[in-house]
C-alpha positions in Angstrom: -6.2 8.3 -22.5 -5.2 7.4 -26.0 -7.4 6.4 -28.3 -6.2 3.5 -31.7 -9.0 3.1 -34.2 -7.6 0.3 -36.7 -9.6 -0.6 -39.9 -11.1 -4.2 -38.7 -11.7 -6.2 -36.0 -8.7 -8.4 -36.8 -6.1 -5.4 -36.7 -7.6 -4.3 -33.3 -7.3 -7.6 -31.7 -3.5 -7.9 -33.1 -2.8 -4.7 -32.0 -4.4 -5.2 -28.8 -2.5 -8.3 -28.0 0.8 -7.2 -29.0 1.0 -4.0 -26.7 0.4 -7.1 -24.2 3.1 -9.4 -25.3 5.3 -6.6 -26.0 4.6 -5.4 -22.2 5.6 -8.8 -20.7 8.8 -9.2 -22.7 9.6 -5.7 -21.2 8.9 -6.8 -17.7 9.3 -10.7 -17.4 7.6 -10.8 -13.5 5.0 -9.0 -14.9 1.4 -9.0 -13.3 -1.3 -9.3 -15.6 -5.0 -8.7 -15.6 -7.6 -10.5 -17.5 -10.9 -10.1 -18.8 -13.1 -12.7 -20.4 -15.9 -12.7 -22.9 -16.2 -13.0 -26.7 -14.2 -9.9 -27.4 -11.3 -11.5 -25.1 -11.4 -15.1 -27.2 -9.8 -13.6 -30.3 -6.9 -11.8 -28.2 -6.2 -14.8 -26.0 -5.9 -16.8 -29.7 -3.1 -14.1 -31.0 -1.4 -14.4 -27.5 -1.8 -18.4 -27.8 0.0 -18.3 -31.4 2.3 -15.5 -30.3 3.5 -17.9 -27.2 4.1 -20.9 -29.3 6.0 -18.8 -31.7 8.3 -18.1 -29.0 7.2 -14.3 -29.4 6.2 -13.9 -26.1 7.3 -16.0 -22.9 4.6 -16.3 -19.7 6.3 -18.4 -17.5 7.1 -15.9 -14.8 3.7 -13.9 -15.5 0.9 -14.1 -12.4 -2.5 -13.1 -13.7 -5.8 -12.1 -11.7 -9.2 -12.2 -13.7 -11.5 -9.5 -13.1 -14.6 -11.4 -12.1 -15.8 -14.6 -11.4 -19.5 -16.2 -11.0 -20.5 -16.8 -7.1 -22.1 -20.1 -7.2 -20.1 -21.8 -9.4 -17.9 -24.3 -9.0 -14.0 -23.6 -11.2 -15.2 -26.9 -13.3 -18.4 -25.3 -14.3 -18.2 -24.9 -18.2 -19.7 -21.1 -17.8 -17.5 -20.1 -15.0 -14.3 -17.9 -16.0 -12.3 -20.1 -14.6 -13.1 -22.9 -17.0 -13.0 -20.3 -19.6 -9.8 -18.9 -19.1 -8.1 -22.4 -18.8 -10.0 -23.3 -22.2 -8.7 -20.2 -23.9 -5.6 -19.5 -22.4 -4.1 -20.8 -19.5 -4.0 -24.7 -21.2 -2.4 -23.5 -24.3 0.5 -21.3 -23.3 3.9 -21.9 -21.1 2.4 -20.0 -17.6 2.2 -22.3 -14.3 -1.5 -22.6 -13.0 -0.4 -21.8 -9.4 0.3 -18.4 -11.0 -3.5 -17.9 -12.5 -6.0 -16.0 -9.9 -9.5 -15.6 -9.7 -11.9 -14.5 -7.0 -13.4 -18.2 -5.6 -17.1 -18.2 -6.4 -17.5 -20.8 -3.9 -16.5 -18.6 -1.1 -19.0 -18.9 2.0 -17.4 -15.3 3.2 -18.1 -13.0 0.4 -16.8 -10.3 2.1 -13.8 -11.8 3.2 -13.1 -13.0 -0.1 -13.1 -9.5 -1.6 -10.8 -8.4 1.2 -8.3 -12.1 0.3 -8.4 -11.3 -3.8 -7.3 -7.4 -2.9 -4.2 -8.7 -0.8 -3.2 -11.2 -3.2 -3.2 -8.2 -5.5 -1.2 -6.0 -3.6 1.0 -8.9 -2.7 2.3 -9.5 -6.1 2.9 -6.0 -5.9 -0.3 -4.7 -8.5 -1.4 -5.4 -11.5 1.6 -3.8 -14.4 -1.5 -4.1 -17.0 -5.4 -4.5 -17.0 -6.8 -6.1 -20.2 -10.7 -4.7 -20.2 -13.3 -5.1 -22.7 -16.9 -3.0 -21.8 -20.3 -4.1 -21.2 -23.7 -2.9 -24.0 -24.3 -0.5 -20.7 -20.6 0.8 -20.2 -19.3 -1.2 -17.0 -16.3 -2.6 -16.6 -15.7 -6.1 -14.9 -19.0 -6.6 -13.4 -19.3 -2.8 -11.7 -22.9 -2.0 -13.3 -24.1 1.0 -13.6 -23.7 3.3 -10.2 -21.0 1.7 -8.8 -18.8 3.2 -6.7 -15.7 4.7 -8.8 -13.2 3.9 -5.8 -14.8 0.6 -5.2 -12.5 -2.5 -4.2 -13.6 -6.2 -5.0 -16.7 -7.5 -3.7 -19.7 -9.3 -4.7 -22.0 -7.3 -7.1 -25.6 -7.9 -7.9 -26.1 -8.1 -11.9 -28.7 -5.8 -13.5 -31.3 -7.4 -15.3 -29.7 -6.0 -18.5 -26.6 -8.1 -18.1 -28.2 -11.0 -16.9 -30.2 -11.3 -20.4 -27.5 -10.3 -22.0 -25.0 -13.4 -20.5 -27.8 -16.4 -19.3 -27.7 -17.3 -23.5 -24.4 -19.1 -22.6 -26.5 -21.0 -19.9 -28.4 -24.1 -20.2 -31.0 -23.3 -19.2 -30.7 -19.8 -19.2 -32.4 -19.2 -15.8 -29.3 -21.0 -14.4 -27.4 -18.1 -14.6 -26.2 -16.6 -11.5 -27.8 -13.5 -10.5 -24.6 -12.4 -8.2 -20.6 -12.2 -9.2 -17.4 -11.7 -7.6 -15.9 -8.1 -9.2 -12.5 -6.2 -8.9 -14.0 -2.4 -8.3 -13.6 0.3 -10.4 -10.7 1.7 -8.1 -8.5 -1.5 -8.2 -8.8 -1.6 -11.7 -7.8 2.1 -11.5 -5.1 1.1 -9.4 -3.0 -1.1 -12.3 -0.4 0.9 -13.6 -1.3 0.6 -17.4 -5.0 -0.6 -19.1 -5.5 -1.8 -22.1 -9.3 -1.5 -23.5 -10.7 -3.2 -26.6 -14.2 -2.6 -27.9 -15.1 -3.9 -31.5 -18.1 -4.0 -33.3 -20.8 -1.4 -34.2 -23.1 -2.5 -31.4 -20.8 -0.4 -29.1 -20.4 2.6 -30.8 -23.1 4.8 -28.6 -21.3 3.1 -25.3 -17.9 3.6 -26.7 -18.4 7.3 -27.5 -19.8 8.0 -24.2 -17.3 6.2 -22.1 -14.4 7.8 -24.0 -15.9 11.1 -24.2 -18.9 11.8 -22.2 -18.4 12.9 -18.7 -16.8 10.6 -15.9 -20.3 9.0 -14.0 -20.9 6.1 -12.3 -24.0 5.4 -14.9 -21.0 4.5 -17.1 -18.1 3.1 -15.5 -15.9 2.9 -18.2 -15.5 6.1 -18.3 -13.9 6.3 -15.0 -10.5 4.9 -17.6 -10.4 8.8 -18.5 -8.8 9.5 -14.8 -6.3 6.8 -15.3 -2.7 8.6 -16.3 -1.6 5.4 -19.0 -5.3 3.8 -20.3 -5.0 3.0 -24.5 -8.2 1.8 -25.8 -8.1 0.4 -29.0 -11.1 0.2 -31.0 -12.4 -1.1 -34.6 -14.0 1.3 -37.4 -17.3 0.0 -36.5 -16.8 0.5 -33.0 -15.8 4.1 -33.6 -18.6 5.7 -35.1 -20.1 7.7 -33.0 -16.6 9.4 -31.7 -16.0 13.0 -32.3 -12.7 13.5 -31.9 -11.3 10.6 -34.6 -9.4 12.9 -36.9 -7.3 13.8 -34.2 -7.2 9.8 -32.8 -6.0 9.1 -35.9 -3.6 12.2 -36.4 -1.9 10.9 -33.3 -1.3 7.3 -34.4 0.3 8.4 -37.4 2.7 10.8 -36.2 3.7 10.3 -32.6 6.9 7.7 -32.5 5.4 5.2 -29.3 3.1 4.3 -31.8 5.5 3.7 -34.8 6.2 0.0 -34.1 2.2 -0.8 -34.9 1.7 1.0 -37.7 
């Protein structure tokens, strides 16, 4: 795992979204995973601006969002669907037919866990995970005690995250209670993740899933097995880690990172 603290939230978001353009200029059939959320907006605005600068081309890319509401219909203003077609998906040169997200309107919730993992492994895997992590530490919608080889599924939301979300709704007890998830072990399974976390709210969260143990009460920290995860991270955000001399001693010396300095 390596670990980028930059100075605001600004520079993390840049740098956050040009280790993803520069990844899909490397690769141009490249397979990219999304996240969504207020974190996610800013990023997906760099990329936006980065696109129509001609910086960074997403016609050949296929993307597959982490989660998606069950219950809610792709036209729904608070599913992800409608989200990611606000933020992204309208604004940049990528065909729609490309864009995947688990269909909340599924009757078969089981089968449509087993249909999102072989569209996965039939564009060959995901090259790059963008993640983000939840006040409690999950990842995608895998609350606390999931399974860290899990596969996509429906998960039940803990009451935590359901207060934390249902302020987007109107009314807030419209919410659903239940959401399509990629597991921990398919996000595992994507050979690089990228990780942003900003703002001083996440520090305690932060510090544990970077360096507390690997448990399935937190399960970000499950990105500490992965062989190629970078999470990038604001000051704020950074507090609370123990090792930052040495995060920072490592950005400033070893070459990868010379370009983003």
């Amino acid at each position: 795992m390596e670990v980028i603290i930059r100075p605001t939230t600004k520079e993390a978001v840049n740098l956050t979204a040009k280790l993803i353009a520069e990844a899909i200029n490397q690769k141009p059939f490249f397979k990219l995973g999304l996240a969504t959320g207020a974190t996610m907006e800013a990023v997906y605005a760099d990329l936006v601006a980065m696109n129509q600068a001609k910086e960074v081309d997403f016609s050949l890319v296929h993307t597959f969002n982490l989660d998606e509401y069950i219950g809610l219909d792709p036209e729904d203003p608070n599913s992800y669907r409608y989200y990611m077609n606000k933020h992204l998906f309208s604004k940049i040169n990528i065909d729609m037919r490309n864009t995947n997200l688990p269909n909340g309107l599924a009757e078969d919730e089981i089968a449509e866990g087993l249909r999102y993992e072989s569209a996965i492994a039939a564009a060959g895997g995901i090259d790059l995970q963008l993640l983000g992590i939840g006040n409690d530490g999950h990842i995608g919608f895998n609350e606390p005690i999931s399974s860290l080889a899990g596969r996509t599924r429906s998960k039940a939301l803990t009451p935590a995250t359901y207060a934390q979300n249902s302020v987007y709704f109107t009314p807030p007890e419209s919410m659903p209670k239940r959401a399509f998830t990629m597991g921990v072990g398919t996000i595992l399974g994507a050979e690089r993740i990228v990780m942003l976390i900003t703002g001083a709210k996440k520090a305690e969260i932060a510090a544990k899933a970077i360096e507390g143990p690997v448990t399935s009460m937190v399960t970000g920290s499950a990105l500490q097995m992965h062989p190629r995860t970078v999470v990038v991270l604001d000051e704020a955000a950074a507090a609370n880690l123990t090792q930052k001399d040495y995060y920072n001693w490592v950005f400033a010396n070893e070459p990868e990172w010379k370009p983003y300095r």
